[in-house]
KOLBA-748637 format. One record per residue (C-alpha): x negated, y negated, z. Coordinates in steps of 0.1 Angstrom, whole numbers, plus 5000, padded with zeros to 4 digits. Example, Ala and Ser with C-alpha at 12.3 -4.5 7.8 and 13.67 -1.06 7.14 Angstrom:
BEGIN
487750455078
486350115071
! end
This chain:
BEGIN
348964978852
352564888851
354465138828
356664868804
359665048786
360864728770
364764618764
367064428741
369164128754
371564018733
372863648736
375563708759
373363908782
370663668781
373163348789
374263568820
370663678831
368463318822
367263148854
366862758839
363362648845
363462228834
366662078843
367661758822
365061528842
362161738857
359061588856
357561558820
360561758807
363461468799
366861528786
366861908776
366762248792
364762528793
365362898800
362863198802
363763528792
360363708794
357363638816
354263798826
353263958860
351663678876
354763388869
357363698881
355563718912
355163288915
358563188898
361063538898
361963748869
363963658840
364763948816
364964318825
361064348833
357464138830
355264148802
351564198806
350463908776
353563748768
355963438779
358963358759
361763118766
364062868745
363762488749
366862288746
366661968734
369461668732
368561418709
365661198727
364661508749
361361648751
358061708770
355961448776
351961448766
350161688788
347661978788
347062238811
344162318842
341762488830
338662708850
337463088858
340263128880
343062968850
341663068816
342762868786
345563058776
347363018742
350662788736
352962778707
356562628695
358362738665
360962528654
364662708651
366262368643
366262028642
363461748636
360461768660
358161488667
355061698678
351861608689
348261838691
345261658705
345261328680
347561468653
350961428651
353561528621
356861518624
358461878614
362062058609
363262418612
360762718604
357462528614
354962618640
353062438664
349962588676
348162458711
345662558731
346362528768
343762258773
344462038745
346961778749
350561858734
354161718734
357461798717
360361518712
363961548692
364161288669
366961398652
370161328659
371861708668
370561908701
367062088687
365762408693
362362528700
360962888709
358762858731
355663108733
352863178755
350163468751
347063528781
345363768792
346464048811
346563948850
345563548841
347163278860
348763008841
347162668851
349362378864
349661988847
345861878842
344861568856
342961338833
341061228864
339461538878
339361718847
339861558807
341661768780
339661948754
339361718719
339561998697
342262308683
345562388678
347362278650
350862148635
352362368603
355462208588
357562408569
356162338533
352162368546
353662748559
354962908526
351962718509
349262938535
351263258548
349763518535
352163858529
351564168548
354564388536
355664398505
359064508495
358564868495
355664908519
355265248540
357765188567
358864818558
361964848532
363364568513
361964288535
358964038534
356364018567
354363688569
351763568594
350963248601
349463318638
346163598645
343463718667
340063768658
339964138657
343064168631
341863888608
338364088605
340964358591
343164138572
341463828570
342863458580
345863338585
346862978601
344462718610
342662888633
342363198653
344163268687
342963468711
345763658729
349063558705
350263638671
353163548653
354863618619
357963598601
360363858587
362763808564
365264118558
367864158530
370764328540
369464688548
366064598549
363964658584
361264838600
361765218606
361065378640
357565378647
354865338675
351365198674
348465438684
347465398718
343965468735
340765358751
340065178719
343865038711
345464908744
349064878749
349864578733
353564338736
355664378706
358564138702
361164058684
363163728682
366563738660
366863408645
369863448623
371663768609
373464058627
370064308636
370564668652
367664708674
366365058687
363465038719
363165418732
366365578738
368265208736
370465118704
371764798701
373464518678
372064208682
372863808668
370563528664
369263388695
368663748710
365363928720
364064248715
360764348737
358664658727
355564728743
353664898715
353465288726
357265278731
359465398699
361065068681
362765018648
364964698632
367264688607
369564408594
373064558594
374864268583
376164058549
373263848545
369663798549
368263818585
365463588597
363263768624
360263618646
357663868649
355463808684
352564008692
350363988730
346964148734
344064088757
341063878744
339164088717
341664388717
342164628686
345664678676
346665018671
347765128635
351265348633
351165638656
351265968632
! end
């Protein structure tokens, strides 16, 4: 197994070190650009690296869009050899026309849209400023991400996924740190994203369950954060990917020995059993996107005493 020891890239850094996957016209992709700053084992080895080192669940990148831009309908091949994986967008800014199997809502900063690889998905700026989108994959560990489908050898799955606007997310989140909980000072954690085996612990968040991705939002006052900690790790509780994506506010990241003051737009990657902490250092309140990778039916492991 590939030892991960994780790293923080900082805007700058990641400007210097993003390859650009879509250019302005690629097939499908029209009138944006997208970059990749974390991929998994399989696409490194297919496509190259982008970051400091591959994940083992998680793909994360930023999708540019001009106004008009976006990603045409499509869903992804499917089989033994390319299991469905799990696909999500969260909103940084601007207005998204989105579309999951036969729904389609029309959503602004701070929503989420949740596919499954084999149900039919698109993205399009409406609005009339470039838009932002995070874009998130989670698989299994060693999966191969399936191509385009073709509706003629193989039709999209009718069912799954869903679109959360803004207002339908602070209706559902449901809050998992409270101001003052062990470890978590002055902030807020909420989940909108889970896997089976955490919401049998914590119950449901979301629509519906993933299977390999989870995702959350943190919101930090200034000198609220998450104190150094790592998650047990065993036969039971696999290594699992731990990110973190800095939305807005001035964040000092730690991963192992690394220290580091980061901006919005900047990445923080923690595979579980490796030492992290965040903590907003700035004037006003930070906003942080909290990403989590596992393989299908995995326990996450509590703190590590």
């Amino acid at each position: 197994m590939t030892e991960r020891t994780g790293f923080i890239l900082s805007i700058g850094d990641i400007e210097k070190a993003w390859r650009i996957q879509h250019g302005v016209n690629d097939k499908g992709h029209t009138n944006m650009q997208g970059h990749g700053f974390l991929r998994t084992d399989n696409e490194v080895a297919s496509h190259g690296l982008v970051g400091k080192e591959p994940s083992r669940n998680l793909m994360i990148g930023l999708d540019k869009l001009k106004p008009g831009g976006g990603i045409t309908a499509h869903y992804h091949e499917y089989s033994e050899k390319m299991p469905i994986f799990d696909h999500a967008y969260y909103v940084i800014s601007g207005r998204i026309k989105a579309t999951v199997g036969d729904t389609e809502k029309i959503v602004g900063a701070d929503s989420l849209i949740y596919c499954p690889s084999n149900v039919k998905h698109s993205i399009l700026n409406i609005g009339k400023t470039t838009a932002r989108v995070l874009r998130v994959t989670g698989s299994g560990g060693g999966n191969v991400m399936g191509g385009w489908g073709d509706e003629n050898k193989q039709p999209p799955a009718k069912n799954g996924g869903f679109i959360l606007p803004k207002s339908e997310i602070d209706n559902a989140w449901r809050i998992e740190h409270a101001a003052e909980a062990e470890g978590h000072h002055n902030m807020h954690g909420y989940s909108f994203l889970t896997v089976p085996t955490e919401a049998a612990l914590h119950g449901m968040v979301g629509k519906e369950l993933a299977k390999n991705l989870m995702i959350g939002l943190d919101i930090f006052p200034p000198g609220g954060g998450i104190v150094e900690h790592t998650h047990v790790t065993n036969k039971e509780f696999p290594v699992f990917d731990h990110a973190y994506y800095v939305i807005s506010g001035q964040i000092q990241g730690t991963v192992g020995d690394t220290v580091k003051t980061v901006g919005a737009d900047s990445l923080i990657y923690c595979p579980s059993n490796v030492k992290h902490a965040i903590l907003n250092v700035g004037k006003t309140t930070a906003k942080v996107l909290r990403i989590a990778g596992c393989d299908e039916g995995a326990k996450m492991g509590g703190w590590a005493k």
